[in-house]
N, CA, C, O and CB atoms as a CASP TS submission, in Angstrom:
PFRMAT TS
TARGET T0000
AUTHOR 0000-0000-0000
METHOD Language model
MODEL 1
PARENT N/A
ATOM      1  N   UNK     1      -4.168 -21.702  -7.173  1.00  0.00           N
ATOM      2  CA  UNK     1      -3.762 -20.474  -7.838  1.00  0.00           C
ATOM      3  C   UNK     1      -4.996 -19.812  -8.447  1.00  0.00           C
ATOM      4  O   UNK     1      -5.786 -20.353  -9.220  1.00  0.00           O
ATOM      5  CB  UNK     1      -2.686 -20.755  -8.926  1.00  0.00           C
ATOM      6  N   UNK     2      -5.036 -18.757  -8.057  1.00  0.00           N
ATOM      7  CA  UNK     2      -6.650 -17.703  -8.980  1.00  0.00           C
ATOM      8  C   UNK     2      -6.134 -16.795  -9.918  1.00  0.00           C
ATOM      9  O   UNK     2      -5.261 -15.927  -9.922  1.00  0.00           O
ATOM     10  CB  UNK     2      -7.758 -16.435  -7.826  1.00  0.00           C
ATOM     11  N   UNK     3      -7.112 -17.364 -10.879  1.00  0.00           N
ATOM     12  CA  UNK     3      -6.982 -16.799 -11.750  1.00  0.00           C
ATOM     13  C   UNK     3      -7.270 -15.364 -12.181  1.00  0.00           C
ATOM     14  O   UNK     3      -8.229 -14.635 -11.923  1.00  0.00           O
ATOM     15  CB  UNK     3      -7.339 -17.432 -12.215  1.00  0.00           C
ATOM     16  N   UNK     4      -5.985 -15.127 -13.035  1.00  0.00           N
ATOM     17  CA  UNK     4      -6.564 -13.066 -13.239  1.00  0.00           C
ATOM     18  C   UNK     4      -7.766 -12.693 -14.119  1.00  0.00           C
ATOM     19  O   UNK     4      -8.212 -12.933 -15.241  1.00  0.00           O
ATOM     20  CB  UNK     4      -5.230 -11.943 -14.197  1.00  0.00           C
ATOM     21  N   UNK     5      -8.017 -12.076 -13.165  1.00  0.00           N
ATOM     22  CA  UNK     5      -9.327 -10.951 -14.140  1.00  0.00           C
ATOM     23  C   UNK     5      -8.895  -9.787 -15.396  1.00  0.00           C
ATOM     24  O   UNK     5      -8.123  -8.918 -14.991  1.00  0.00           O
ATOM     25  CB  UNK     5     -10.141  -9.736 -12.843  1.00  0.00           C
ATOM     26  N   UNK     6      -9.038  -9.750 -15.903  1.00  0.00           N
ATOM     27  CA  UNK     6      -8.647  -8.558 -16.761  1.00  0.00           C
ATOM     28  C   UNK     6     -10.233  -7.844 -17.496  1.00  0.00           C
ATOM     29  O   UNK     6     -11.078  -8.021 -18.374  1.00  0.00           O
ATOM     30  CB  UNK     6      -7.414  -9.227 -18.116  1.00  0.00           C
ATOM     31  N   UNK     7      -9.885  -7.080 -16.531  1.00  0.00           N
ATOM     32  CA  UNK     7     -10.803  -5.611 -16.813  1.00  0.00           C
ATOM     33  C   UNK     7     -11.180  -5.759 -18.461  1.00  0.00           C
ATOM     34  O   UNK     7     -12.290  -6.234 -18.702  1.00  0.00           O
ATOM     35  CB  UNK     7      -9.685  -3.875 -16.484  1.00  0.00           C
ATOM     36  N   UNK     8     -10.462  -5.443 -19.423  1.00  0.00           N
ATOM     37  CA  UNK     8     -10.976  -4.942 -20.612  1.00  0.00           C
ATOM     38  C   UNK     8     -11.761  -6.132 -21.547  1.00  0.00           C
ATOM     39  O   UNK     8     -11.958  -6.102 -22.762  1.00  0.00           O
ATOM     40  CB  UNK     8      -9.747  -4.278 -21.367  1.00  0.00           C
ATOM     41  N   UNK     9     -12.125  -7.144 -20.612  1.00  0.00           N
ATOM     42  CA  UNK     9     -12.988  -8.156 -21.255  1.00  0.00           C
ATOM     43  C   UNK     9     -14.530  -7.955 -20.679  1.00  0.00           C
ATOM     44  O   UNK     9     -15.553  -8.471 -21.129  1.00  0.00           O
ATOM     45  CB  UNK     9     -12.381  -9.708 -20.920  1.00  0.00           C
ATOM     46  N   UNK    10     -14.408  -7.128 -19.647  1.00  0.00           N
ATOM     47  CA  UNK    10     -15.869  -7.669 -18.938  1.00  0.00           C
ATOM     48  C   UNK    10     -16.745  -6.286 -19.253  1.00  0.00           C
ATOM     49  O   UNK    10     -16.259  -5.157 -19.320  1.00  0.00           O
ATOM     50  CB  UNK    10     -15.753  -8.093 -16.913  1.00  0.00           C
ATOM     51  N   UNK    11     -18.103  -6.622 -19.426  1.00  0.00           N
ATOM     52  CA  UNK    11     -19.159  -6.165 -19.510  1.00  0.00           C
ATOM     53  C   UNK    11     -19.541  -4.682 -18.958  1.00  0.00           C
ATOM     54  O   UNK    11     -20.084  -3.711 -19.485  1.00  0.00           O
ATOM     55  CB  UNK    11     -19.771  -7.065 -19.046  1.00  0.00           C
ATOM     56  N   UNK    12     -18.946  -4.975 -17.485  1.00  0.00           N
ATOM     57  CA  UNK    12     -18.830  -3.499 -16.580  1.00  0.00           C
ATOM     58  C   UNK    12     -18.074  -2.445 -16.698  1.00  0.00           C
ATOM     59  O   UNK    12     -18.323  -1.437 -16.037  1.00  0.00           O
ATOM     60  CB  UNK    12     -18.515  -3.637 -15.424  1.00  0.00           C
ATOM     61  N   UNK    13     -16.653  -2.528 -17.868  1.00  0.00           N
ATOM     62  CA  UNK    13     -15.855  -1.858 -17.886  1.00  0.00           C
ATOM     63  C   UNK    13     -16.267  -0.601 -19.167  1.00  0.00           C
ATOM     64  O   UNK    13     -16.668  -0.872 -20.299  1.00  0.00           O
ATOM     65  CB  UNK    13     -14.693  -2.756 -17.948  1.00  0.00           C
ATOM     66  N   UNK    14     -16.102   0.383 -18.771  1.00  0.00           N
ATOM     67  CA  UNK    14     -16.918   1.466 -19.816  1.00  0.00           C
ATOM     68  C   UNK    14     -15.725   2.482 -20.214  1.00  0.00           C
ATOM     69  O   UNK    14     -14.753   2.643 -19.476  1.00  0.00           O
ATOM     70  CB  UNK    14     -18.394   2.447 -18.960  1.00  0.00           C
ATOM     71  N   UNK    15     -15.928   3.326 -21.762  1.00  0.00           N
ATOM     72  CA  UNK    15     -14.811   3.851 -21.505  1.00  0.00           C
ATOM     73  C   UNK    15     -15.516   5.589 -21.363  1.00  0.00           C
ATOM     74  O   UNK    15     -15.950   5.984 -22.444  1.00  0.00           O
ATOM     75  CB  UNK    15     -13.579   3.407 -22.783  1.00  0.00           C
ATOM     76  N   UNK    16     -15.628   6.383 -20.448  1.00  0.00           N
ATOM     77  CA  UNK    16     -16.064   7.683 -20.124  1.00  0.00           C
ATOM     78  C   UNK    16     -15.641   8.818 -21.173  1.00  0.00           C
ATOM     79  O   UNK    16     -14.826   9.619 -20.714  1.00  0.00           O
ATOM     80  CB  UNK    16     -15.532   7.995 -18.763  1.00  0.00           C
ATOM     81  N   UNK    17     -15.835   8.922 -21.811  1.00  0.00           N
ATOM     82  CA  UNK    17     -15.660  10.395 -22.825  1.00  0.00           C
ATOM     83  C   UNK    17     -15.549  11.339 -21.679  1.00  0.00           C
ATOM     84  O   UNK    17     -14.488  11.064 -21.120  1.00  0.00           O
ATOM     85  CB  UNK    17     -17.162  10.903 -24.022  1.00  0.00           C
ATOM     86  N   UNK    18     -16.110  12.270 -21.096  1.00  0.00           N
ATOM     87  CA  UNK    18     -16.071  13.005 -19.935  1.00  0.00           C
ATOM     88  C   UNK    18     -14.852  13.089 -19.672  1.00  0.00           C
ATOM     89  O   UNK    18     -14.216  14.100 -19.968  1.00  0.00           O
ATOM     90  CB  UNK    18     -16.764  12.557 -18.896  1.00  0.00           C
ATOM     91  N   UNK    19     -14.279  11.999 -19.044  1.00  0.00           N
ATOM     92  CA  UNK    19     -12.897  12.101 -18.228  1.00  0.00           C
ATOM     93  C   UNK    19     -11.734  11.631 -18.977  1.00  0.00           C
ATOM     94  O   UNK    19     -10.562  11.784 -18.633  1.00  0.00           O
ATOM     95  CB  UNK    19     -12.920  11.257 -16.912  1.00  0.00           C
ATOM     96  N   UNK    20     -12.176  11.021 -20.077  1.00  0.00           N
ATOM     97  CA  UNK    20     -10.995  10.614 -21.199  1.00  0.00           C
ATOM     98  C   UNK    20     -10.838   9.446 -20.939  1.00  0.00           C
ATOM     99  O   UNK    20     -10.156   9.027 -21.875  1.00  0.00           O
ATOM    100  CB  UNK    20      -9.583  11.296 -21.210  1.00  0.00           C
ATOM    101  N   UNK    21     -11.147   8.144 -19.855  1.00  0.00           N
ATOM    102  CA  UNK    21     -10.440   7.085 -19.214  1.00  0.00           C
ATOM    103  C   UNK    21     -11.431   6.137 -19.121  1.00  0.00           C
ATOM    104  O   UNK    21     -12.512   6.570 -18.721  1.00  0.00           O
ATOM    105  CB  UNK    21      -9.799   7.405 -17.898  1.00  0.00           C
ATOM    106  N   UNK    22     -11.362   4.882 -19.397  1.00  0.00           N
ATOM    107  CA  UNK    22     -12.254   3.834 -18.746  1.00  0.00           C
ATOM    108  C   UNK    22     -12.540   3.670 -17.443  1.00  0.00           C
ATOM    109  O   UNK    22     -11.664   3.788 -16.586  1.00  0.00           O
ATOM    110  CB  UNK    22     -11.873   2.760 -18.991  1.00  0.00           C
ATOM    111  N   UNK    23     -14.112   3.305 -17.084  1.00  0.00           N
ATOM    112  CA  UNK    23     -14.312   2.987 -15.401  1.00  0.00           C
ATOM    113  C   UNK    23     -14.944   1.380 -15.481  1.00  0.00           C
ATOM    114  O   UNK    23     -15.416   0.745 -16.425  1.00  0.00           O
ATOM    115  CB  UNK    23     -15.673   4.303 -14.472  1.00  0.00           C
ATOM    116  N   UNK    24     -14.767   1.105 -14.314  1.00  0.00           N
ATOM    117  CA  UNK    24     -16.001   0.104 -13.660  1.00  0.00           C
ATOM    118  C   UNK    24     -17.107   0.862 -13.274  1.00  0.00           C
ATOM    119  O   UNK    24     -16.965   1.909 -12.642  1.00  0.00           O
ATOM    120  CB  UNK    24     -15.590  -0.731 -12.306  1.00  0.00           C
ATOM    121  N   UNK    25     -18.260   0.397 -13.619  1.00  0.00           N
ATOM    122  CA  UNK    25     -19.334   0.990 -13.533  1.00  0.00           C
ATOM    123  C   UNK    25     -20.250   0.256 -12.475  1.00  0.00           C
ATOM    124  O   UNK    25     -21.381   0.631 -12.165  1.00  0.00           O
ATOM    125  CB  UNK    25     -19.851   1.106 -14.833  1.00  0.00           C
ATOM    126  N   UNK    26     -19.617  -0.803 -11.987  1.00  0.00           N
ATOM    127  CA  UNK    26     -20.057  -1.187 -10.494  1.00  0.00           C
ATOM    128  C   UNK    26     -19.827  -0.628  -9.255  1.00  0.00           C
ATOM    129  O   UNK    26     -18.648  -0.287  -9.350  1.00  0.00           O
ATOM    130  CB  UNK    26     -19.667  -2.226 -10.224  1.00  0.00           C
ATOM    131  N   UNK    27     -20.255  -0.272  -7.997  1.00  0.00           N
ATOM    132  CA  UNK    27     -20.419   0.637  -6.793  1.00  0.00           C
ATOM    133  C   UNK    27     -19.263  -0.548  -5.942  1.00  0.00           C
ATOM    134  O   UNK    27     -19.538  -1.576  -5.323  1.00  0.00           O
ATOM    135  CB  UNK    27     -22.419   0.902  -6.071  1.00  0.00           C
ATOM    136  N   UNK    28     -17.710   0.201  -6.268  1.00  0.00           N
ATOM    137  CA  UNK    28     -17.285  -0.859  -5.399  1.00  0.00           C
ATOM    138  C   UNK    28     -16.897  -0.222  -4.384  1.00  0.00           C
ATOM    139  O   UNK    28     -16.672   0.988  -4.370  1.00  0.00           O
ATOM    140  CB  UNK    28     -16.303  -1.751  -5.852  1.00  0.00           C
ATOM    141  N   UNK    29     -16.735  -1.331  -3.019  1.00  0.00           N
ATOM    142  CA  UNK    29     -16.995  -0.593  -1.811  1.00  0.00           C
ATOM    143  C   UNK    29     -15.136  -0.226  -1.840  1.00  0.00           C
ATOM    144  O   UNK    29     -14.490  -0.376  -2.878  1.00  0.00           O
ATOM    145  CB  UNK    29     -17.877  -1.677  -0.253  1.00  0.00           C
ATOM    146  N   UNK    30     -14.525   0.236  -0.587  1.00  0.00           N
ATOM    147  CA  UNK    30     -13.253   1.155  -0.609  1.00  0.00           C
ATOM    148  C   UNK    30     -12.160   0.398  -0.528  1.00  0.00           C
ATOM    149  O   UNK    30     -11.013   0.836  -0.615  1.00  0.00           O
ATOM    150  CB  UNK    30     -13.154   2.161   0.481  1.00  0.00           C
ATOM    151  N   UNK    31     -12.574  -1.157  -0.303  1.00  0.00           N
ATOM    152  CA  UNK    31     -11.303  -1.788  -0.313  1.00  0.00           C
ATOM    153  C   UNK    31     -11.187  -2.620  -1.468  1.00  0.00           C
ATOM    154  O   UNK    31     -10.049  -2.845  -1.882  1.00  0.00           O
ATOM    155  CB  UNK    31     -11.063  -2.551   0.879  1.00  0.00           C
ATOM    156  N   UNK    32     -12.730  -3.397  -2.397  1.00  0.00           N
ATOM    157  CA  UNK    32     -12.828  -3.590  -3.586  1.00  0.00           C
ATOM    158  C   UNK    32     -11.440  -2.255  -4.746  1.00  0.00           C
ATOM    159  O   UNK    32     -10.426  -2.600  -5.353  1.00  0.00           O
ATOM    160  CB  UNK    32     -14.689  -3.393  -3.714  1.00  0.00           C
ATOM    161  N   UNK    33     -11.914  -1.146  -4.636  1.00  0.00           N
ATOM    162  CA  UNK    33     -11.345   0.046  -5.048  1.00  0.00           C
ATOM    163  C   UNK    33     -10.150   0.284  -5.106  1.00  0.00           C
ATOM    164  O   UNK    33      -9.548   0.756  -6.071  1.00  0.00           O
ATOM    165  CB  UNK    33     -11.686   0.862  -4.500  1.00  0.00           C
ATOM    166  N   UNK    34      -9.585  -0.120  -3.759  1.00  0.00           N
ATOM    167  CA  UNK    34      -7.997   0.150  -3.721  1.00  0.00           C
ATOM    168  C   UNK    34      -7.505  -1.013  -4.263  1.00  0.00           C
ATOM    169  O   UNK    34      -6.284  -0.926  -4.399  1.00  0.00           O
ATOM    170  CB  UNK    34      -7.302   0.418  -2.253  1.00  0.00           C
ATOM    171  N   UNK    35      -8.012  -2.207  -4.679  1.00  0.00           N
ATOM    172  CA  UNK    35      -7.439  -3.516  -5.367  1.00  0.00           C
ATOM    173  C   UNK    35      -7.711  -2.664  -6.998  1.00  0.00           C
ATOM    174  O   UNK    35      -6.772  -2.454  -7.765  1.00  0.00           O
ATOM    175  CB  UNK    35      -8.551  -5.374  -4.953  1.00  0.00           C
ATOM    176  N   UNK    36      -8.632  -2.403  -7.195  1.00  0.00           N
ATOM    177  CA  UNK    36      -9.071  -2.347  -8.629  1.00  0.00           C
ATOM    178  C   UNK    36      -8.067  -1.023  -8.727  1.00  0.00           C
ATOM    179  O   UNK    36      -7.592  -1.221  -9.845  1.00  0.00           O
ATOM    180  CB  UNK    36     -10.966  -2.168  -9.018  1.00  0.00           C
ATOM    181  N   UNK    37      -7.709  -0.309  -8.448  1.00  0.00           N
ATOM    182  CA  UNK    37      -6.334   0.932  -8.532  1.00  0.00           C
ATOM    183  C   UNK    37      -4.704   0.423  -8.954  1.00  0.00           C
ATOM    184  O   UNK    37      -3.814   0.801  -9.715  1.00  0.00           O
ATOM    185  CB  UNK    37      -6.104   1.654  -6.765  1.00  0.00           C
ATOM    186  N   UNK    38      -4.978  -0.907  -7.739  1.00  0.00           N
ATOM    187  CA  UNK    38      -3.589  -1.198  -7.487  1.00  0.00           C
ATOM    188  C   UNK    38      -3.357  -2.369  -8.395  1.00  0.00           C
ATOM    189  O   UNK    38      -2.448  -3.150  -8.113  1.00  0.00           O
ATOM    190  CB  UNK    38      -3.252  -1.500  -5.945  1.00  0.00           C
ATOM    191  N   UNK    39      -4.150  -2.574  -9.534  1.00  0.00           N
ATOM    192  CA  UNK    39      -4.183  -4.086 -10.597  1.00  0.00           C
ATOM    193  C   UNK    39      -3.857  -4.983  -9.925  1.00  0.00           C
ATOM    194  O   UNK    39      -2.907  -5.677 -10.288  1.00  0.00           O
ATOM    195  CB  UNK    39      -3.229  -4.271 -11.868  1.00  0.00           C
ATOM    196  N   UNK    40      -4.599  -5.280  -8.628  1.00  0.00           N
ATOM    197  CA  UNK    40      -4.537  -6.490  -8.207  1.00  0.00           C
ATOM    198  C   UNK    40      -5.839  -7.062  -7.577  1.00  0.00           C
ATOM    199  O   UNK    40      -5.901  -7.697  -6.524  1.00  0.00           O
ATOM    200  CB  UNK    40      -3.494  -6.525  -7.371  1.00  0.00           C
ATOM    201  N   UNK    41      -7.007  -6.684  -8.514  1.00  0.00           N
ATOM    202  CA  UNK    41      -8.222  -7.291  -8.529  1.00  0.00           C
ATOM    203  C   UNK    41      -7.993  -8.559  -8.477  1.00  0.00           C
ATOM    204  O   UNK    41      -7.884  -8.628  -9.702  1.00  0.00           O
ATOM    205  CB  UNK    41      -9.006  -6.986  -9.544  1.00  0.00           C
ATOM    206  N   UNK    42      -7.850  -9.452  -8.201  1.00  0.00           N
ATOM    207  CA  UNK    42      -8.614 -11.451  -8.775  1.00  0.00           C
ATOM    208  C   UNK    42      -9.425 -11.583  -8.599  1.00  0.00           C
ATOM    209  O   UNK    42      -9.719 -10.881  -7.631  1.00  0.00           O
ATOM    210  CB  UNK    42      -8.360 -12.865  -8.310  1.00  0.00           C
ATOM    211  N   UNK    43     -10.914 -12.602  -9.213  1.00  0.00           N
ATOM    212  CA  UNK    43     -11.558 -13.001  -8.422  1.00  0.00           C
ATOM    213  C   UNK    43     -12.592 -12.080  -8.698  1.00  0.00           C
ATOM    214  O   UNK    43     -13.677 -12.452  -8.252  1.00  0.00           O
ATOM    215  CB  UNK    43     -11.006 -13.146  -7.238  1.00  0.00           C
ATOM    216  N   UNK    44     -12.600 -11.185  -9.187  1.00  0.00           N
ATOM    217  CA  UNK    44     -14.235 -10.621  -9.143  1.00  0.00           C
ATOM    218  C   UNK    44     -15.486 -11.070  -9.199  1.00  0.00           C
ATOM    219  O   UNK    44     -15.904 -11.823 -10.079  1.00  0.00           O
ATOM    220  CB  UNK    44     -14.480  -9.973  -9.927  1.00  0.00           C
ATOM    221  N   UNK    45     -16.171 -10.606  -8.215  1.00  0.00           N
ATOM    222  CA  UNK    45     -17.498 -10.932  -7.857  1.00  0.00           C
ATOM    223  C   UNK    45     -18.812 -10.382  -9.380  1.00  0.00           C
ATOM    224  O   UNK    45     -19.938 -10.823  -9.611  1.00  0.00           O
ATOM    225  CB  UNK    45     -17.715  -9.963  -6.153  1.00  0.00           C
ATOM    226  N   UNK    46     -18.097  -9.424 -10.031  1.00  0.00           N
ATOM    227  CA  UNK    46     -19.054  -8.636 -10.694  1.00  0.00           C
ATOM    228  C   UNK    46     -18.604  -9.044 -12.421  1.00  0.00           C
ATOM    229  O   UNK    46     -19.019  -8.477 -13.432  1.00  0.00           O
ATOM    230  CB  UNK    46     -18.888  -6.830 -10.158  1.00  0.00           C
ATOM    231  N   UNK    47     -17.797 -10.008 -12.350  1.00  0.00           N
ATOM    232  CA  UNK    47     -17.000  -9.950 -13.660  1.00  0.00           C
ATOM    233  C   UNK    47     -17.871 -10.795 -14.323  1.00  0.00           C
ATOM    234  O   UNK    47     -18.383 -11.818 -13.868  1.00  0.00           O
ATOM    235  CB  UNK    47     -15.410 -10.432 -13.683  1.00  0.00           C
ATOM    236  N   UNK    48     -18.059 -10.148 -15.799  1.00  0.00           N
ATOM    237  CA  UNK    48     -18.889 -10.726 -16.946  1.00  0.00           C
ATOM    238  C   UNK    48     -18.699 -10.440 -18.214  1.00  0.00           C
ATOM    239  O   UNK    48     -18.954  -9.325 -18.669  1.00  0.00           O
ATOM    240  CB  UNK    48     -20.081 -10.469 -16.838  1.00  0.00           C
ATOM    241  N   UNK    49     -18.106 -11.677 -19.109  1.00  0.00           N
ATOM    242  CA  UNK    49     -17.289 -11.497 -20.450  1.00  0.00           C
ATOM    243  C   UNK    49     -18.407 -10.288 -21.331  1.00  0.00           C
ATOM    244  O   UNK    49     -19.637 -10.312 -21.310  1.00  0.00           O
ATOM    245  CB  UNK    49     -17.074 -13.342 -21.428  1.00  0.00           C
ATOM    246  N   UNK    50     -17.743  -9.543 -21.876  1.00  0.00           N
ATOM    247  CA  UNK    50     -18.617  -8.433 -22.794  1.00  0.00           C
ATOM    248  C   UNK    50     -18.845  -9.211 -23.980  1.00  0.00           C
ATOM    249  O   UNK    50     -18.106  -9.304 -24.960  1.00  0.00           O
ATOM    250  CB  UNK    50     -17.806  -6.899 -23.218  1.00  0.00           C
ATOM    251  N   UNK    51     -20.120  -9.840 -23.746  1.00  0.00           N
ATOM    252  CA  UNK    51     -20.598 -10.848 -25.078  1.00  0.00           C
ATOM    253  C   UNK    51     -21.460  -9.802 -25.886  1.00  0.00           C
ATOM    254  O   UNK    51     -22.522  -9.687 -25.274  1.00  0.00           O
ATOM    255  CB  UNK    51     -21.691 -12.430 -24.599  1.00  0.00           C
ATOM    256  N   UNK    52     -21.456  -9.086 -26.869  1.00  0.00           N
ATOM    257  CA  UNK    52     -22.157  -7.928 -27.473  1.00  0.00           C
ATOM    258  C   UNK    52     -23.079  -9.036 -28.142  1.00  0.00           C
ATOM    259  O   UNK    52     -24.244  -8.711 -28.367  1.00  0.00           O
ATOM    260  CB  UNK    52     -21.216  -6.722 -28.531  1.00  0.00           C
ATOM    261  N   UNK    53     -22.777  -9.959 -28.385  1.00  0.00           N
ATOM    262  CA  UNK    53     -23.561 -11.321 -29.173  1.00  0.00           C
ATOM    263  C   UNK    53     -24.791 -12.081 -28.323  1.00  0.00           C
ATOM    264  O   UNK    53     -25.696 -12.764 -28.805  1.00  0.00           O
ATOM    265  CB  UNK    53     -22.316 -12.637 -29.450  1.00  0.00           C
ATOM    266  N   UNK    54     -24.622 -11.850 -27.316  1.00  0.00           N
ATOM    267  CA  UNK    54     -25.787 -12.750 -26.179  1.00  0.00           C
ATOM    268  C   UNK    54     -26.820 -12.640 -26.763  1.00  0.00           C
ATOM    269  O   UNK    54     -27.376 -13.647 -27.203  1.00  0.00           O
ATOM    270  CB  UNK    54     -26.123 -12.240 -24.601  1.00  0.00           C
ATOM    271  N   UNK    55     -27.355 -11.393 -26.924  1.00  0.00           N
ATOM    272  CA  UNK    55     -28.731 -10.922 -27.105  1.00  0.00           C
ATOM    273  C   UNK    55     -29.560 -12.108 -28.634  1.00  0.00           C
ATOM    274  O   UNK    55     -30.555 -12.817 -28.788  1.00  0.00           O
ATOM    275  CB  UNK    55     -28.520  -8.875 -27.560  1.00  0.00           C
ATOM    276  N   UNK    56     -28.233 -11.621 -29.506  1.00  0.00           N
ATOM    277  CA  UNK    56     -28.669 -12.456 -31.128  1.00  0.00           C
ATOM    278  C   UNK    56     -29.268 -13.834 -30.969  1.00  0.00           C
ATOM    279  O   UNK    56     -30.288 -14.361 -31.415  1.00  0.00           O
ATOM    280  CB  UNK    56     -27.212 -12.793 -32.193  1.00  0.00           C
ATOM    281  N   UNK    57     -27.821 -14.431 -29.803  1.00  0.00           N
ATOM    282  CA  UNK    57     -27.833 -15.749 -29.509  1.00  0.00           C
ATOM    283  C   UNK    57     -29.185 -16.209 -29.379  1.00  0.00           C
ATOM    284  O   UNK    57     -29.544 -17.332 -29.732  1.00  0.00           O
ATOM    285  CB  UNK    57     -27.087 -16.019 -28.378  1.00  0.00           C
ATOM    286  N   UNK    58     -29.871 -15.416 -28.916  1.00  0.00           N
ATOM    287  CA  UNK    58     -30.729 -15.953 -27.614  1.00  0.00           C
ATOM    288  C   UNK    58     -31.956 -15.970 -28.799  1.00  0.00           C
ATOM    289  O   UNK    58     -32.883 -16.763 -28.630  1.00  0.00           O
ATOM    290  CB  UNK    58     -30.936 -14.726 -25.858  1.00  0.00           C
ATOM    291  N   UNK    59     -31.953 -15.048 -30.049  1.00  0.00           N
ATOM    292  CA  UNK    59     -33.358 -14.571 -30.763  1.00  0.00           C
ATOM    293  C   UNK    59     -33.504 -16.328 -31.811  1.00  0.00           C
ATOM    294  O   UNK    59     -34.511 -16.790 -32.346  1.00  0.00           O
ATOM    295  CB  UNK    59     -33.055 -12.553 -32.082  1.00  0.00           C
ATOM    296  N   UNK    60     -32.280 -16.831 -31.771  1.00  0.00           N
ATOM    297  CA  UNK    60     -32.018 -17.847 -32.517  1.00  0.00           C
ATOM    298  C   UNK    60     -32.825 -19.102 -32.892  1.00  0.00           C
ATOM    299  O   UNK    60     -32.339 -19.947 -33.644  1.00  0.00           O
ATOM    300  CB  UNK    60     -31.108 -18.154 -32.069  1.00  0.00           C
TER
END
């Protein structure tokens, strides 16, 4: 069983002032796209927890 991704944890997910709406800010190709539309991403290749903390971690 694979486990779900959820968008509003990862790193790539931005929210656009411009258009009013959050994007992925990764170049996904057209069938990546129609999963990420249809909320049935799993499995992402590009997914990375939004640690705003990494950076501190690391000065430690």
């Amino acid at each position: 069983m694979s486990k779900r991704v959820n968008c509003e944890c990862c790193g790539n997910y931005f929210y656009d002032e411009e258009s009013g709406y959050y994007e992925c800010q990764i170049n996904l190709d057209e069938d990546e796209m129609g999963r990420f539309l249809t909320d049935s991403f799993r499995d992402c290749p590009y997914f990375q927890y939004d640690d705003e903390y990494r950076i501190v971690r690391k000065q430690m």
